[in-house]
C-alpha positions in Angstrom: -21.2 -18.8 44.2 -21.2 -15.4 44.1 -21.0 -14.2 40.3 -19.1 -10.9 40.8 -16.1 -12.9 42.2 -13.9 -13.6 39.1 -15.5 -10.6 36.7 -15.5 -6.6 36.7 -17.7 -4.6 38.8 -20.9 -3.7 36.7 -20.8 0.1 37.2 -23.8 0.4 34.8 -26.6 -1.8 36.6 -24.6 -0.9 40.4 -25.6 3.2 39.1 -29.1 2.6 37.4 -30.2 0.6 40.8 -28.6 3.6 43.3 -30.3 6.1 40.9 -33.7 4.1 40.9 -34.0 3.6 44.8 -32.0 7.3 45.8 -33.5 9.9 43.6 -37.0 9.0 44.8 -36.3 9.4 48.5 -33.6 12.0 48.0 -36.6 13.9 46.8 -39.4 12.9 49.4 -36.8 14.1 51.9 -36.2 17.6 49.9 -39.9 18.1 49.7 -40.5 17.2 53.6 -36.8 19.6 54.4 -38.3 22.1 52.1 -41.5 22.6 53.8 -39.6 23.1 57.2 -37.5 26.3 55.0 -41.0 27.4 54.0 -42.3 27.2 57.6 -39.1 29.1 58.6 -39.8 32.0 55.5 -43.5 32.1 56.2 -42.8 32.7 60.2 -39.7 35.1 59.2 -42.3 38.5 59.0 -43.4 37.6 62.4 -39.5 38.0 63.5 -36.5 36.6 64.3 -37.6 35.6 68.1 -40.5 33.6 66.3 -37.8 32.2 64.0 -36.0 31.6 67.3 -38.7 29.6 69.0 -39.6 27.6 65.9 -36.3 25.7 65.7 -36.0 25.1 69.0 -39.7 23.4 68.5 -37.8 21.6 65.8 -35.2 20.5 67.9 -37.2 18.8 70.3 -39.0 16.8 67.1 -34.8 16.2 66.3 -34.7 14.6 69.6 -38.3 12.2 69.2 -36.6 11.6 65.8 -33.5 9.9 67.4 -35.4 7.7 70.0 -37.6 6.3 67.1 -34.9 6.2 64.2 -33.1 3.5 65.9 -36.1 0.8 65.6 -36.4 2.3 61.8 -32.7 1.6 61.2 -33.2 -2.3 63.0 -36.3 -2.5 60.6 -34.6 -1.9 57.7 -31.5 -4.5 58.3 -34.5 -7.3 58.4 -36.7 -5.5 55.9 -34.0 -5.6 53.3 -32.2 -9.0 54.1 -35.2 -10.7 53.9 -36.8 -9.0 50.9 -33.2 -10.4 49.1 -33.8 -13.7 50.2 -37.9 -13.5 49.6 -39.1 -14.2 53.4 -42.4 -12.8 53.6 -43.3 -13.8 56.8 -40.0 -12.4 58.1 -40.8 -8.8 56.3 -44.3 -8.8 58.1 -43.4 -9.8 61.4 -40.6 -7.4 61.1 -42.7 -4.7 60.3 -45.1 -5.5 63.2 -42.2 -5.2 66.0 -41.0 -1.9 64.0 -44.9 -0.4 64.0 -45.0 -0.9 67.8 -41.8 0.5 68.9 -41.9 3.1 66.5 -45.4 4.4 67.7 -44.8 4.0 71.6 -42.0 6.3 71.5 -44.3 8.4 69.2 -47.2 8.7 72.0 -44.9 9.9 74.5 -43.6 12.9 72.7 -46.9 14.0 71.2 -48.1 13.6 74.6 -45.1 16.2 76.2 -45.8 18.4 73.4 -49.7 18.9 74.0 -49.6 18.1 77.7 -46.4 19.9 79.5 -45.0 22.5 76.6 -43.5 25.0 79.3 -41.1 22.5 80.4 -40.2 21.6 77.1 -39.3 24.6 76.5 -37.6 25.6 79.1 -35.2 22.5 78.6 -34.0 24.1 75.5 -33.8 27.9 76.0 -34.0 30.7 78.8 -35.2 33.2 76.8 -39.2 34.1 78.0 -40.0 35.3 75.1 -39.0 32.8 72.6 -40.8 30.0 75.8 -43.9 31.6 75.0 -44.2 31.3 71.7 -42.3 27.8 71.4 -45.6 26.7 73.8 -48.2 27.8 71.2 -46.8 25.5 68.6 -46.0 22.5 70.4 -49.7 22.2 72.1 -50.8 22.0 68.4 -48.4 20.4 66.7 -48.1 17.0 69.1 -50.7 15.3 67.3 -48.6 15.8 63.9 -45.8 13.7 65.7 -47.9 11.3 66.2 -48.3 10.8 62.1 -45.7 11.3 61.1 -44.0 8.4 63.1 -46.9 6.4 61.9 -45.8 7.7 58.0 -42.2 6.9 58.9 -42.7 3.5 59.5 -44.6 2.6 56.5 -41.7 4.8 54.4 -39.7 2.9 55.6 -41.2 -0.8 55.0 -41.6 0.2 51.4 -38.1 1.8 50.9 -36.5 -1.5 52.0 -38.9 -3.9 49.4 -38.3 -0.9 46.9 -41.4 0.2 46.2 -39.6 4.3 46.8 -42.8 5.8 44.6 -45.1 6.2 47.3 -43.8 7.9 49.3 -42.2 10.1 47.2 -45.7 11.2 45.9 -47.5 11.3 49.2 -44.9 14.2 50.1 -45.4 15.6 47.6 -49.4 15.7 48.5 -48.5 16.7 52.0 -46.0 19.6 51.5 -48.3 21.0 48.9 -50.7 20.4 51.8 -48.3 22.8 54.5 -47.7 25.1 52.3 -51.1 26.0 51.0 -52.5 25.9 54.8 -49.3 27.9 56.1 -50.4 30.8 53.9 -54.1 30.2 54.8 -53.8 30.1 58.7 -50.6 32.0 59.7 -51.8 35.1 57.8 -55.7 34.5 57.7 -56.5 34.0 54.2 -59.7 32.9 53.0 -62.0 34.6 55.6 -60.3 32.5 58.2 -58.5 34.2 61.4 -54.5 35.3 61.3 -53.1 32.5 63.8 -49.8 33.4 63.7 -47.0 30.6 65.0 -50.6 28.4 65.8 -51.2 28.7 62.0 -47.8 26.9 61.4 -48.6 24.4 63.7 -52.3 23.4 62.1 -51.0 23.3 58.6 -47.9 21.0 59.6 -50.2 19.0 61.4 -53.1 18.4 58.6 -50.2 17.5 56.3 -49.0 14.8 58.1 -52.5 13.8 58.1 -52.6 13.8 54.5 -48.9 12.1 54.4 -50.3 9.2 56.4 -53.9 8.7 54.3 -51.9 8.9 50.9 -49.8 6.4 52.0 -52.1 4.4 52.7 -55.0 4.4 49.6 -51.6 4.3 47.3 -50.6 1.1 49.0 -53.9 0.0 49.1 -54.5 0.8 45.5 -51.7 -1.5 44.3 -52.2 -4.1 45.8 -48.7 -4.0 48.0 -48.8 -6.9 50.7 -46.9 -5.9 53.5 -49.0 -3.5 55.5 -51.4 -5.0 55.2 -51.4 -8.3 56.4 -52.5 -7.3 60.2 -52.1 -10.9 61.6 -48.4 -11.4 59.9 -47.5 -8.5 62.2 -48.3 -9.6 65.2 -47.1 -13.2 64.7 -44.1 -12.9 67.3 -42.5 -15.7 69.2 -40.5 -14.9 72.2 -37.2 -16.1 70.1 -38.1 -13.4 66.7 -38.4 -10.7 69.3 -35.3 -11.9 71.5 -33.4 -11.7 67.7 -35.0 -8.2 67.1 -34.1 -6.3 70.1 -30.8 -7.6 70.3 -30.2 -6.7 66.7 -32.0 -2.8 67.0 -30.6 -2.2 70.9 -27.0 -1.1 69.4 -29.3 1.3 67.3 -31.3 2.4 69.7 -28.9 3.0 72.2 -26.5 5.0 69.2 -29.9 7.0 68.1 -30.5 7.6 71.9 -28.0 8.8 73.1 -26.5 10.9 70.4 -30.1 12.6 70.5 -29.3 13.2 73.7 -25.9 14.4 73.0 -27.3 16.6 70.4 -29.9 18.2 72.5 -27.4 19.5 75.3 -25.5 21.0 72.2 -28.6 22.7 71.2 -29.0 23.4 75.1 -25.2 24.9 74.7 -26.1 26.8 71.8 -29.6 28.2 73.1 -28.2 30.2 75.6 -26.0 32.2 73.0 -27.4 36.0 71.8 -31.1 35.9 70.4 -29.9 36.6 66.4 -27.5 33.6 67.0 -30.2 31.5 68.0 -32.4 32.4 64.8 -29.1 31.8 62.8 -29.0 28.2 64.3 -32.2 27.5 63.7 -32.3 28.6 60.0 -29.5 26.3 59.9 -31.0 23.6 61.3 -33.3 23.7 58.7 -30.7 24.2 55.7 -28.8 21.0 57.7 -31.8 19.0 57.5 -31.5 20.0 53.5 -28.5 18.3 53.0 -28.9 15.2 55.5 -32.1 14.7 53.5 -30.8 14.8 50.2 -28.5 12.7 51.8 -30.5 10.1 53.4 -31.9 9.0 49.6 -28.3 7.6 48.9 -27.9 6.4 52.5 -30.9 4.1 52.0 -30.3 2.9 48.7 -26.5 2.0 49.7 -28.4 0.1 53.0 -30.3 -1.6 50.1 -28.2 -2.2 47.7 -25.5 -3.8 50.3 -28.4 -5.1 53.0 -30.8 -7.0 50.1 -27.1 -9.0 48.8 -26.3 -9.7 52.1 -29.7 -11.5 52.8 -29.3 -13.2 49.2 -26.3 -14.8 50.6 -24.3 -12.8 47.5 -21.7 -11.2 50.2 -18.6 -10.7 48.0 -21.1 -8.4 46.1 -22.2 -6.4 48.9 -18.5 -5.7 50.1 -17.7 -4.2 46.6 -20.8 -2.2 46.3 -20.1 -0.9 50.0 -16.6 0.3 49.5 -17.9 2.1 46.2 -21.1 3.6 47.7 -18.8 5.0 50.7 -17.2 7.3 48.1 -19.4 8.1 45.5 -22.3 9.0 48.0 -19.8 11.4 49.9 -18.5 13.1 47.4 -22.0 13.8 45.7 -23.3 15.3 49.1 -20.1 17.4 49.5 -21.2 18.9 46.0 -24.6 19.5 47.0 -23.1 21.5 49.7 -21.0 23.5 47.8 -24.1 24.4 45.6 -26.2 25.2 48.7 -22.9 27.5 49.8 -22.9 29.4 46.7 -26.8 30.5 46.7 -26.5 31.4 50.6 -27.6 34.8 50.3 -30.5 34.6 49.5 -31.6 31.8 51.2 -30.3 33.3 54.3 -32.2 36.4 53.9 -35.3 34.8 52.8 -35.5 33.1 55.7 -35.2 35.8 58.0 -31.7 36.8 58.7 -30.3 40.2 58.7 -26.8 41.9 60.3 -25.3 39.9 63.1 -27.8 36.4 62.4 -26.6 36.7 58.9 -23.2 36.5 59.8 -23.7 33.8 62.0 -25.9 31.7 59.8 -23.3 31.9 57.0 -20.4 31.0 59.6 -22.6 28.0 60.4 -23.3 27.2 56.8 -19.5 27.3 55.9 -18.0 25.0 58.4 -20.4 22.5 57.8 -20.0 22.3 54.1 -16.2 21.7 55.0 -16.7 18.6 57.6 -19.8 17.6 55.6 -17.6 15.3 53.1 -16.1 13.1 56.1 -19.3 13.3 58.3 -21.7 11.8 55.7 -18.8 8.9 54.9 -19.3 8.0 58.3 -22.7 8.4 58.4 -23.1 6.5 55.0 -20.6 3.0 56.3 -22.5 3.1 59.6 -26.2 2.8 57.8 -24.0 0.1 55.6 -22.7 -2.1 58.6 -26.3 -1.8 60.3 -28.2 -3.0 57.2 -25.6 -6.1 56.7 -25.9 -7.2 60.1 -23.3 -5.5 62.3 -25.1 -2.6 64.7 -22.1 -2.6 67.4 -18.9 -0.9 65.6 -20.0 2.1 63.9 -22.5 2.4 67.3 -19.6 2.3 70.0 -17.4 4.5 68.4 -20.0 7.6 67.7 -21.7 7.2 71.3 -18.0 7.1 73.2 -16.5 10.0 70.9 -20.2 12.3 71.5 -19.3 11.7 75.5 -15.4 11.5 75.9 -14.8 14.1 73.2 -17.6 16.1 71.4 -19.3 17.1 74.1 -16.7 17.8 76.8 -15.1 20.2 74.2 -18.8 22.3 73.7 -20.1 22.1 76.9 -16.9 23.7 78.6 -16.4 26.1 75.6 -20.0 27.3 76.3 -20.5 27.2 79.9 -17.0 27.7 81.0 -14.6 29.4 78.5 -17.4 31.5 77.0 -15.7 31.0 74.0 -17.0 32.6 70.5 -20.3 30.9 68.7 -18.3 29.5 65.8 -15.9 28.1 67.6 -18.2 26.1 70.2 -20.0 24.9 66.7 -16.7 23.4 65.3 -16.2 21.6 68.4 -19.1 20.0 67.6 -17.3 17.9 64.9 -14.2 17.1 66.3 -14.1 13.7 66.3 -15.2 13.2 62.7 -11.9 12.7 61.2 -11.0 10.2 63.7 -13.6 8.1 63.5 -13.3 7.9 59.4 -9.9 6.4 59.7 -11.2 3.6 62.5 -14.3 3.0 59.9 -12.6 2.9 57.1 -10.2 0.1 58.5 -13.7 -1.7 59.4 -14.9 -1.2 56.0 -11.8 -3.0 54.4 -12.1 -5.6 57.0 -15.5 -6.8 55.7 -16.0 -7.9 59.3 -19.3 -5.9 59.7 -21.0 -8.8 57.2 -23.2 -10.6 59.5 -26.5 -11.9 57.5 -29.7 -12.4 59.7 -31.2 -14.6 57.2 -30.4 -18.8 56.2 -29.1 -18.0 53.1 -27.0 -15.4 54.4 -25.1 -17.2 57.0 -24.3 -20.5 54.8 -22.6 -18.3 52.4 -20.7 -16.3 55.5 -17.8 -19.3 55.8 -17.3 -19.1 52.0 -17.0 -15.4 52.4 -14.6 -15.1 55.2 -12.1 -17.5 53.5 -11.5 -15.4 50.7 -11.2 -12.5 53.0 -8.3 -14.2 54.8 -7.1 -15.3 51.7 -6.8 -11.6 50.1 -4.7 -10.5 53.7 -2.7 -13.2 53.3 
């Protein structure tokens, strides 16, 4: 029996364990978030149509991020239920399916980047000049995708069996890495050429090869089991992989097709004034700030909750879900507030001037606003998906992108020609609507559906004192 049933909720342990799995990957993410602001700064002399064309570049990694993060999110349900019940065979053979979907989808977009960066390009913007020097950059930087998927997906093996230190300190090695390199090759330090955007492109792309090798001796060097047991990967039956698809196609298909949904925003957006574009880009990048600060206490809450669930101990990972919902939300909306208040210079720093500062702060400020109901939902979706459930928190996002969220931009941009900041707002419309529907999820505990043995003879146990507590 579950031992939190008939006692208090241990706030003590519940915080130390949030704070040991959170703070580590809230910083890797920082460090890998930070690197993209120093990109942006370092690239800001060169002017705001180069600022322009390197968010857009980043846009298109947005979109490779969203095709792959789906088999990362599926990994990390059976990565973290079946480190809780201690199924190594299940963590390895997980791991396997993840490396290979992960890495196919990784091949195509390096490939579209190095092979056919005009029409890349021209997918996101109509602006020659900022085509031309979007093209430099992806025809370098392609290989880095390639890595950094390959990074990603051992992150994101070692995240789930907590072991959050290396990774943490192989960004650290690799944004030390791109920064170095960024001031060596954009500018032409040490004897070596000024490259310019190319510059930006080599260094991101040697420090994703360092990301990936320190990765790797670290694991190596202490012994950790997982990635390295090449047959345990690839010991598949038709029935493990039948369970794994069906499990990660929800998330794929969410990932997917909100990329998608994303990417005709971005579209939307690309076709506004040029110092509008460099504000959205500069934003992109402070964005990416936040979410990764974020994403440290979205994968300790997927943990905390997903490891319980596979333990069989459920009533505990219902109480540690509704908690995490709030406490992780409120702590990003502060984080916000703090990046609002030290705007100027960061805006500046980064490039912006006149009208793009403007812009970039109207960005800034509606986004802090929504940001305290967009990560809740973001934060019970990662939640249901690591206890089992993919579907819910998946319908409702994909059907309110396509019947609300993007109807709303997409006629405001192409039709109404409606003001910047106002198509941008659109772009959150449906947040508040889909809190209240997750939210009644949440209370349900409906979304508890354990993937391992232990799991599921503790669900019938489990569901009776739900209905009990309704009753």
């Amino acid at each position: 029996m579950d031992r939190t049933i008939n006692s208090a909720f241990p706030w003590r342990d519940f915080l130390k364990r949030l704070a040991v799995i959170a703070i580590p990957v809230a910083l890797q993410n920082l460090l890998t978030t930070t690197a993209s602001m120093v990109d942006t700064m370092m690239v800001a002399p060169l002017g705001e149509t180069t600022v322009g064309a390197l968010g857009l570049c980043a846009q298109f990694s947005s979109l490779m991020f969203s095709c792959y993060w789906g088999f990362v999110g599926g990994g990390s349900l059976f990565f973290s239920q079946y480190w809780g019940s201690k199924e190594d065979d299940g963590i390895e053979r997980s791991y396997g399916m993840t490396w290979v979907c992960m890495m196919t989808v990784a091949v195509v977009f390096g490939c579209l980047a190095m092979f056919a960066p005009g029409a890349v390009m021209r997918l996101y913007t109509d602006k020659t000049a900022i085509q031309q020097i979007g093209v430099q950059y992806l025809q370098i930087v392609g290989a880095a995708y390639i890595m950094q998927v390959f990074s990603m997906a051992m992150s994101s093996l070692l995240r789930s069996t907590e072991r959050v230190r290396i990774p943490l300190v192989a960004s650290i090695a690799s944004v030390a890495t791109n920064i170095l390199l960024n001031w060596v090759f954009i500018y032409g330090k040490l004897g070596l050429p000024a490259m310019g955007i190319r510059g930006a492109a080599l260094a991101t792309t040697c420090a994703a090869a360092v990301n990936v090798l320190a990765i790797y001796l670290m694991a190596r060097g202490v012994r950790y089991p997982y990635l390295f047991h090449i047959r345990g990967h690839f010991r598949w039956t038709r029935a493990h992989l039948k369970n794994y698809l069906i499990k990660c196609f929800p998330i794929i298909c969410n990932e997917l097709l909100i990329g998608v949904g994303n990417m005709l925003i971005n579209i939307t957006l690309g076709r506004q004034p040029e110092p509008v574009i460099a504000a959205i880009a500069v934003f992109r990048t402070l964005e990416g700030l936040i979410i990764g600060f974020f994403a440290g206490f979205s994968s300790a809450a997927s943990i905390l909750v997903g490891t319980c669930v596979g333990a069989g101990e459920l009533k505990t990972a219902y109480e540690r879900a509704k908690r995490l919902v709030y406490l992780c939300s409120g702590i990003i909306f502060c984080a916000g507030l703090v990046l609002l208040l030290i705007h100027k210079p960061i805006l500046t720093g980064m490039g912006l001037s006149g009208e793009s500062y403007t812009a970039g702060f109207r960005f800034l400020l509606i986004y802090v606003v929504v940001s305290l109901i967009r990560m809740g939902n973001w934060i019970q979706n990662d939640t249901y998906r690591a206890s089992g459930d993919s579907v819910y928190g998946t319908t409702l996002e994909i059907v309110f992108m396509y019947v609300l969220v993007l109807p709303c931009v997409l006629l405001s941009g192409f039709v109404f020609k409606l003001p910047y900041w106002l198509i941008f707002i659109f772009c959150y419309i449906d947040e508040p609507i889909r809190y209240l529907l997750m939210q009644i999820h949440l209370y349900s505990g409906k979304w508890i559906k354990p993937v391992t043995d232990v799991g599921r003879a503790a669900l019938p146990a489990f569901r009776e004192q739900m209905r009990r507590k309704k009753a």
